[in-house]
N, C-alpha and C positions, 0 to 999 in steps of 0.2 A: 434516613437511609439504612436500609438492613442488609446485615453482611450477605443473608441469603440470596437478594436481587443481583447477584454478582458474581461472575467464573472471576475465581482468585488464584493468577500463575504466576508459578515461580520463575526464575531467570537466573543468569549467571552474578553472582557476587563478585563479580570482576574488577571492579570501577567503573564498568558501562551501566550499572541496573540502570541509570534512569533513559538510555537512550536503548537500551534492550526493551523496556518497559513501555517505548512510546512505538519501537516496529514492531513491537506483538499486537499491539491496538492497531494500527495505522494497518498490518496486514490484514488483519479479521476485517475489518473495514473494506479494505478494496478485494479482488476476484482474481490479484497477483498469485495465487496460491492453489489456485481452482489445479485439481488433477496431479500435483504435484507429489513427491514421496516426504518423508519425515527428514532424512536427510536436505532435501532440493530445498525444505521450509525452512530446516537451523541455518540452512547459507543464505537465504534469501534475508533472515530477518536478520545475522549476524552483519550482511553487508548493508544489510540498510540502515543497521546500528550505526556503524562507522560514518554513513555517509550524513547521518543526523548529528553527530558529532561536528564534523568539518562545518556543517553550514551553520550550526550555532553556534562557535568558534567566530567564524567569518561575518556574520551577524553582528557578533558584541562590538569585532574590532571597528565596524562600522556604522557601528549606531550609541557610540559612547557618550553622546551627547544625548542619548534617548531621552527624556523624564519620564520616572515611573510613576504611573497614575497612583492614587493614594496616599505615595510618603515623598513624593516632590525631589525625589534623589532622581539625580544621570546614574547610568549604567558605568560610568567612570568615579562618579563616586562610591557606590557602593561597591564596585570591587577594590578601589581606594582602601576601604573599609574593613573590606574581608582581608587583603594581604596583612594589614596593621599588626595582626593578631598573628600570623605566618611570617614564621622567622627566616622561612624557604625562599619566599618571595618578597623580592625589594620594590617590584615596578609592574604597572599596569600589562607591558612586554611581559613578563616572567609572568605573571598570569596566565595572560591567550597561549601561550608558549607550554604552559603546563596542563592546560584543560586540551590541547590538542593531542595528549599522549591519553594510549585508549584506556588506560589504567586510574584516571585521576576520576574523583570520582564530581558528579554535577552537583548544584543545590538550587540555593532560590535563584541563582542571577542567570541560571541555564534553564530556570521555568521561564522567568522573563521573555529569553531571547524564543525559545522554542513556543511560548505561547505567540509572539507578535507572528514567529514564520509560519506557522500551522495556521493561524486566522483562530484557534481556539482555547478557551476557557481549559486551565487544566489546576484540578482540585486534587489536594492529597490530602488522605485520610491516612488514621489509626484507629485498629478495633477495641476498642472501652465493652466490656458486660454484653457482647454479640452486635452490638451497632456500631457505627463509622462517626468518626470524631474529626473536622475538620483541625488540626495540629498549627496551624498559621503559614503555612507552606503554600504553594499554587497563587496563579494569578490570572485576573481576569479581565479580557481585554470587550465581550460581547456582555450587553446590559442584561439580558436575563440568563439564567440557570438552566441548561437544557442536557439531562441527564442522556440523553441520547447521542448529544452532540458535543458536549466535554469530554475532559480526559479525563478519568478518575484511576486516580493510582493509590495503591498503599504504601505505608514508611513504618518500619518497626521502630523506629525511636530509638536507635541501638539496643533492643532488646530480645532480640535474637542473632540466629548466626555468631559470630564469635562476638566477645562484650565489644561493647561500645561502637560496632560495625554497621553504619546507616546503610540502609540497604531500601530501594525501591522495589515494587511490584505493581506489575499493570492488572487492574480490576474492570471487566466487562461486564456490561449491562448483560443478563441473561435476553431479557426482552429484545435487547436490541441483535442478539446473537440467532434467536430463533427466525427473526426479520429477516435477518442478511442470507439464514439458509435459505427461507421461502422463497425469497429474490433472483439466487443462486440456483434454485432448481428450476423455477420460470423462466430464467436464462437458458438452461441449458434445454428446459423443453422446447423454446423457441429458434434454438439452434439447430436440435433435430429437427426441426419441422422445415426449415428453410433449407436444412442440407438434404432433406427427401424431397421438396418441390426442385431444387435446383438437378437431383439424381434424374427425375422425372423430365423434368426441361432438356437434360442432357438427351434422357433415352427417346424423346420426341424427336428432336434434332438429328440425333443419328439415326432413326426412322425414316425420316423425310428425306436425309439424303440418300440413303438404302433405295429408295425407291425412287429418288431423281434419278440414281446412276442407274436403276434397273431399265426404268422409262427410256433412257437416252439412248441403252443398248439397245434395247426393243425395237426403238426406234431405229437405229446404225443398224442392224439387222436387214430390217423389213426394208430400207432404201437398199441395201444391198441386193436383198434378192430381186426386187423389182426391177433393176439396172440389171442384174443376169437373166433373169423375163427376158426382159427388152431385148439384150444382145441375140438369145436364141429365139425368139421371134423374127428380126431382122431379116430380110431373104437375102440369100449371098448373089450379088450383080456376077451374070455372067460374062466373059470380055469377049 
């Protein structure tokens, strides 16, 4: 993988990069964003942020018994595992409790949960000598490698941003981005196209009735004056 095949964006170093990281992809992905301003895009992604949050959260708390493919640990032990080491946190609660504040930041056990909710593969990398270095991060829940359809992210390894500060960024397929415009514009020529037959269907319809009501008058007319014919035709009975 070369760094080149890939738009590399940055995000807020907040303690949300990794779920800042996964609605910048998830948006470029979907057509949420079509016509929208720069403003309407940072709220779209920042609330979708949050709302990837919550459901990864609400995931772990209920899938603790999950086993992870590869290393045969539950989701309850390996955050077991992770608190050991965190003198903050005493109990699996104080865990879920702390990843739901927007400021905590995610790791391997919130690729887990987000990989199982997404349905996809998601890889993180580090850039070595201009290529990408799989770091041991990411997990993979789909049997083959589908650089279109995973998530690929970068991790500086704390060595950027301030020392020692892990930080996520979402990496896009260039290929896959040129895709999504093409799609994107076929969309929208097929949209013009359907909203001038339907302009045309309108101006038909309001044709046709234009000319039923004309017809009808014509018609309301022409019995009228036939009925006043008629009247003054009539010969007036003398008594």
């Amino acid at each position: 993988m070369k760094y080149e095949d890939f738009i590399h964006t940055s995000v807020s170093g907040d303690g949300s990069c990794f779920f800042h990281a996964l609605s910048h992809i998830l948006a470029l992905d979907s057509n949420n964003e079509q016509g929208k301003t720069i403003k309407e895009k940072d709220k779209y992604r920042n609330d979708l942020s949050k709302k990837l949050r919550e459901q990864c959260v609400d995931w772990l708390e209920r899938n603790l018994t999950y086993r992870i493919k590869g290393i045969g640990l539950t989701i309850k032990e390996e955050i077991e595992e992770d608190i050991s080491s965190n003198n903050k946190l005493k109990s699996v609660e104080d865990y879920l409790n702390y990843m739901r504040k927007k400021t905590s930041y995610a790791g391997q056990i919130e690729i887990y949960a987000m990989s199982n909710i997404l349905k996809r593969n998601i890889r993180v990398y580090t850039r070595i000598k201009g290529e990408f270095r799989n770091i041991g991060l990411g997990y993979q829940i789909n049997p083959k490698k589908d650089i279109m359809k995973d998530i690929q992210l970068y991790h500086n390894l704390g060595t950027s941003l301030s020392p020692g500060l892990h930080h996520f960024e979402p990496l896009y397929p260039k290929k896959k981005f040129i895709e999504n415009n093409k799609q994107k514009t076929k969309t929208k020529t097929k949209t013009k196209t359907k909203t001038k037959k339907r302009q045309k269907t309108k101006k038909r319809q309001k044709t046709k009735k234009r000319q039923k009501t004309k017809t009808k008058t014509k018609k309301r007319q022409l019995s009228k004056k036939r009925q006043l014919s008629k009247k003054r035709q009539t010969p007036i009975r003398k008594s």
